[in-house]
N, C-alpha and C positions, 0 to 999 in steps of 0.2 A: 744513908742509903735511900731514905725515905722522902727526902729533900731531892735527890737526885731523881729519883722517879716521877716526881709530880714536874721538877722541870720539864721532863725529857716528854710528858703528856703534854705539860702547856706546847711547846717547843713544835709538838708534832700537831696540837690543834691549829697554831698559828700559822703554821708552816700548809696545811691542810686548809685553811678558810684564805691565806693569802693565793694559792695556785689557784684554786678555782673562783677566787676574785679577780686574777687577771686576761680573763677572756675580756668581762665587764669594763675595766679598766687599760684592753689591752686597744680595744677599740675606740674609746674616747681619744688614747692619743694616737689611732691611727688618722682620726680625724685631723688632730690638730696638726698632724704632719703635713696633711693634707692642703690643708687650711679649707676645708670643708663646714660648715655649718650643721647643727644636728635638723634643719631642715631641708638641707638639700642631698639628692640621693647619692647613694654609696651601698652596690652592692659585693659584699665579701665572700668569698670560696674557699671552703680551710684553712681557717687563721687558729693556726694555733700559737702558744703563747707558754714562756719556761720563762724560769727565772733569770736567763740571759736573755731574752728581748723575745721577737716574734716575728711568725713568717705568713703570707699569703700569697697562695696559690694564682688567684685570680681578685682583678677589682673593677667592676664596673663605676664608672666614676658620672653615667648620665643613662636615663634610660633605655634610648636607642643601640646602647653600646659603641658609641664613634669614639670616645674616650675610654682606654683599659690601660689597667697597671699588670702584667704578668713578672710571677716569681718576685716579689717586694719581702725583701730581708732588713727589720729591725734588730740594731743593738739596744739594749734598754741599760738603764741603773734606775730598778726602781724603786728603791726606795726612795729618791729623790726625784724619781717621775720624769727624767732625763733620756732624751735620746742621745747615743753617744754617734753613733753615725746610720749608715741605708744604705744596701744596695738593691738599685733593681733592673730584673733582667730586660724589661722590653716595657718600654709608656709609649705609647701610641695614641695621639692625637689628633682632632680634626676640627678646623674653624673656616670660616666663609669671609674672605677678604674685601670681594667687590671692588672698589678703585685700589691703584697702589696705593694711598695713603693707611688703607686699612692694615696693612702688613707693619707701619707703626705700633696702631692698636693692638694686634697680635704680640708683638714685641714687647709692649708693657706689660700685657695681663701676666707674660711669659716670666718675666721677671719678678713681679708682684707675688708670684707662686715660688718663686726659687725659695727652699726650705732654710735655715740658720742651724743649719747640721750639717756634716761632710755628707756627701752622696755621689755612689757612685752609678753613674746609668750606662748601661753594657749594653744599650741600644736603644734609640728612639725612632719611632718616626711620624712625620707629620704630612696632612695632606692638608693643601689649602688651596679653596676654591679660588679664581680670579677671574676678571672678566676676558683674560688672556686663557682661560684653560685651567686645568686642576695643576698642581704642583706638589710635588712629594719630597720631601728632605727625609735625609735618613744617615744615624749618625750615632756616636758615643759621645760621654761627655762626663766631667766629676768637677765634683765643686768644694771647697773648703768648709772649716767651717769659721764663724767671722774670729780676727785676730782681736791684739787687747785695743784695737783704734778703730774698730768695726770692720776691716774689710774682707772679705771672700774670695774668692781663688777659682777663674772658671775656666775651663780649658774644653775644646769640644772640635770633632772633625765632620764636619756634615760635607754629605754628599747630594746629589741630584742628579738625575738618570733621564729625565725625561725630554718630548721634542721640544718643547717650547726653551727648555734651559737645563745645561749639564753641566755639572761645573764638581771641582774637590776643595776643601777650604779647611784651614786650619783656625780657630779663633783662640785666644788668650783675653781675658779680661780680667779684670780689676771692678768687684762691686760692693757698692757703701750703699745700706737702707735698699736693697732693692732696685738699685739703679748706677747705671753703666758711668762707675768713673776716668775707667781707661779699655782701651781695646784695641786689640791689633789680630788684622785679619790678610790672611795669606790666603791669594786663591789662586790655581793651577788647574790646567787640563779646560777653560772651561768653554761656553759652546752656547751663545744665546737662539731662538729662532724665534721673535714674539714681534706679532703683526708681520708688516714689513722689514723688520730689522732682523739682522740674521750674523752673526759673528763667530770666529770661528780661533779656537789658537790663541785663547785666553787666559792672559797668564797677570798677577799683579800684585798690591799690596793697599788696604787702609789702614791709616793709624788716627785713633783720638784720642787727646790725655788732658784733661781738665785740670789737673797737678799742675799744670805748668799755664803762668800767666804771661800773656793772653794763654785761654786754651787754644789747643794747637789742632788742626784737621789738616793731614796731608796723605798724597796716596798716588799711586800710575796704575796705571790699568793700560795694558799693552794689547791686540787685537791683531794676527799675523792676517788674516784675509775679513772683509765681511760685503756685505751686500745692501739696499735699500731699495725695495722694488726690484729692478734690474740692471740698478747702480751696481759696479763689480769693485770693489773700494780696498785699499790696502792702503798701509804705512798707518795703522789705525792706534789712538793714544788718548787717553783723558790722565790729566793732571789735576790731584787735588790740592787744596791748599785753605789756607785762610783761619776762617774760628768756628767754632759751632754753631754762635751768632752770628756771621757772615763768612759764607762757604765760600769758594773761589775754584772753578772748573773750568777749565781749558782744555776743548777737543781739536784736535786735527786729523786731517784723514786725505788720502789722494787719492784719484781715481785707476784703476789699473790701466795698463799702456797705456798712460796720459800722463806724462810724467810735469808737463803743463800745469795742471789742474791741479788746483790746490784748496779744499775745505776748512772754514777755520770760524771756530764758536768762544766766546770767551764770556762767562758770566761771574759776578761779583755780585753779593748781596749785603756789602759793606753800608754805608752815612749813605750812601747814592749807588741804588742799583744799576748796577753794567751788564746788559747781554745785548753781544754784538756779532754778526755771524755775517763772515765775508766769503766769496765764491769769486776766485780768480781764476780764468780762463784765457789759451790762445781764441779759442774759437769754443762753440755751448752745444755745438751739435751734437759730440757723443753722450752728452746729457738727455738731449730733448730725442736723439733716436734709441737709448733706454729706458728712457721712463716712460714713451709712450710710440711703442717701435710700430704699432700699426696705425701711427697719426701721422699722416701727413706734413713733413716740416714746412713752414711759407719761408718765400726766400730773405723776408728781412729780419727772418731769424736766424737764420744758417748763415748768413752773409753779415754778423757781428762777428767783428775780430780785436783782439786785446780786450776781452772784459772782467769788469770787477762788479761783482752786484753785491751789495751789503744791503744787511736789515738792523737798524739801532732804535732800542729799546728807551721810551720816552717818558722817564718817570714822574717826567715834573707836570705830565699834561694827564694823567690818570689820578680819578679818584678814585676815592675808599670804596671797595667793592666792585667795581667798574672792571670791563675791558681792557686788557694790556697794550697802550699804542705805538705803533712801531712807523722809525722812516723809512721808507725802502728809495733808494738810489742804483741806478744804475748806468756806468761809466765805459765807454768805448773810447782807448785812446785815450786817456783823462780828460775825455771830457765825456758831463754829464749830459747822456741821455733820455734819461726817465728819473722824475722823482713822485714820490706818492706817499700816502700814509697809510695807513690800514688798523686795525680794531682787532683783535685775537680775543676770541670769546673761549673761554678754557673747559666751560662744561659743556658746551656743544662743539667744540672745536670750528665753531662759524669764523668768517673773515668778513669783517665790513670795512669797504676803504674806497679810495680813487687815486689814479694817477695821471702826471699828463707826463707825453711823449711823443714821436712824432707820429703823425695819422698812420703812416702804413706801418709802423709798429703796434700802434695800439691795434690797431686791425688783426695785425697776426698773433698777438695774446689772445684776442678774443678766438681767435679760430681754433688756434694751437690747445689753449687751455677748456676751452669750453663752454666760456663766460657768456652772459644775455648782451646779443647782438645791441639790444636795445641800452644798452649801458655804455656804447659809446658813440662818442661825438665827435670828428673832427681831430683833437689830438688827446681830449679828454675821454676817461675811460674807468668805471664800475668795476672796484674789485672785488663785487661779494661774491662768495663760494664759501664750500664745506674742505674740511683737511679730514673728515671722517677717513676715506676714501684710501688717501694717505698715509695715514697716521695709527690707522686702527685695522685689525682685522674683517676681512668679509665675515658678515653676520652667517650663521649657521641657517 
């Protein structure tokens, strides 16, 4: 009996110095869930903590508060110090993109954080800065936890609400170490407005799967109506294809009541990169009286008929670092009437080039487009200009 008593005291001290050691302990691996450092901050709101895992109210995850965790449910085994799985109700995040390539960046850190535990997230959302506008996703998502060959299980429905782009997506992926070995994405309903481009009736599919050799990239992206300035555009499509190391995208697109006019881009980043972007036309007028309805047309531009204007990407004349130089051609009747080259500067979006063609043509670029009088000659003609204008939103 006596033996049984002093048990049942050890039993209740141990059981009495373990509960109120796991606040102390309940936080070190809220950290590592986290993958937080013990110096950087993490502020916590009633974490309390039992012998079956632990819960908090609220988590400041920076000091501003742009980053919070609401309602974060730990299962624990701890005697082995084991998370067995997480739910949380709402993670709400915030990062600053700057160029699209930054949306990369975001995408690694993204993943880099994915935890090696099942979790289930019953809401996220993210706002991220761009130089097109703020953009918000917002969405559910759970993830596995890795199997006996490492991989993970992620499945997640994000949405997007706002003017610049609305869109519904469904994603499934496959992730080994923190990074994307397969992925297939379903998107519906969706609705671009960014700069000058504006789509509407957006409906498609990507898939990547690195399992399979070559890895595989393929995907359509379908567009019932969209626009370009005051280009009014339909029959709109991208096709993907190719590898991860050489992508392969093919757009086409026609102009509305112009059933004539036909838009068509083809690039390949294979052994020799291919981007080649052809514009065939009966006649260009309802181009040049859309894109620029209160300019004046000249007549030796309205009075081209049967045209094809291509622009071919010239890899073998570009070096490392350098300008992308492109031939521009342009054909009436098959035969060519203008050839030229041009210089595409990509962080300025500058154009430096020249072409020749015939005088009163060149003349009527200069007028129509806007170009320095001074830059041409006779049948020679100065294609420096900006595609800011273009290409980018008016500055606020």
């Amino acid at each position: 009996m006596r033996l049984i008593f002093i048990l049942m005291i050890l039993l209740m001290s141990f059981g009495t110095a373990y509960l109120y050691g796991l606040p102390c302990l309940a936080e070190k691996k809220l950290r590592s869930f986290l993958q937080i450092t013990p110096n950087q901050t993490l502020e916590v709101e009633n974490l309390r903590a039992n012998f079956s895992g632990l819960s908090i109210d609220h988590i400041k995850l920076d000091q501003d508060g742009f980053n919070t965790i609401d309602n974060l449910q730990i299962s624990m085994h701890w005697p082995h110090q084991k998370i067995l799985s997480a739910r949380i109700g709402h993670l709400q995040t915030a990062h600053i993109a700057g160029a699209p390539t930054g949306l990369v960046r975001i995408t690694r850190e993204a993943l880099k954080a994915m935890p090696k535990a099942p979790v289930i997230l019953t809401k996220f959302t993210t706002d991220i800065a761009t130089e097109l506008g703020d953009i918000r996703l917002e969405g559910n998502a759970q993830i596995s936890k890795p199997n006996e060959t490492g991989e993970q299980f992620l499945s997640a429905n994000v949405r997007a609400q706002q003017f610049q782009i609305s869109f519904d997506a469904r994603i499934d992926a496959v992730l080994v170490d923190q990074r994307i070995k397969k992925i297939d994405v379903q998107i519906t309903d969706g609705r671009t407005n960014l700069g000058p481009f504006q789509f509407a009736r957006m409906t498609g599919w990507v898939s990547y799967d690195e399992s399979k050799t070559p890895l595989t990239l393929a995907g359509q992206i379908d567009m019932g109506t969209g626009r370009f300035h005051d280009l009014a555009l339909t029959n709109i499509n991208f096709v993907i294809g190719g590898t991860h190391n050489a992508p392969e995208i093919l757009f086409r697109a026609g102009l509305s009541g112009h059933p004539d006019l036909s838009l068509s881009s083809d690039y390949s980043a294979g052994p020799k990169t291919i981007f080649k972007t052809v514009l065939t036309a009966s006649t260009l007028f309802p181009v040049f009286e859309a894109l620029l309805p209160d300019q004046d047309i000249p007549e030796a531009l309205s009075d081209l008929q049967d045209i094809t204007v291509s622009l071919n990407y010239m890899p073998e004349r570009r070096f490392e670092g350098g300008p992308y130089p492109f031939e521009l051609l342009l054909k009436e009747n098959n035969t060519t009437t203008l050839t030229g080259t041009a210089l595409f500067y990509p962080d300025t979006l500058d154009v430096r080039g020249s072409a020749e063609t015939k005088a009163a043509l060149a003349k009527a670029l200069v007028d129509y487009f806007g170009l320095d009088p001074e830059g041409q000659s006779g049948n020679f003609l100065r294609l420096d200009s900006s595609l800011k204008g273009w290409l980018m939103p008016p500055s606020k």
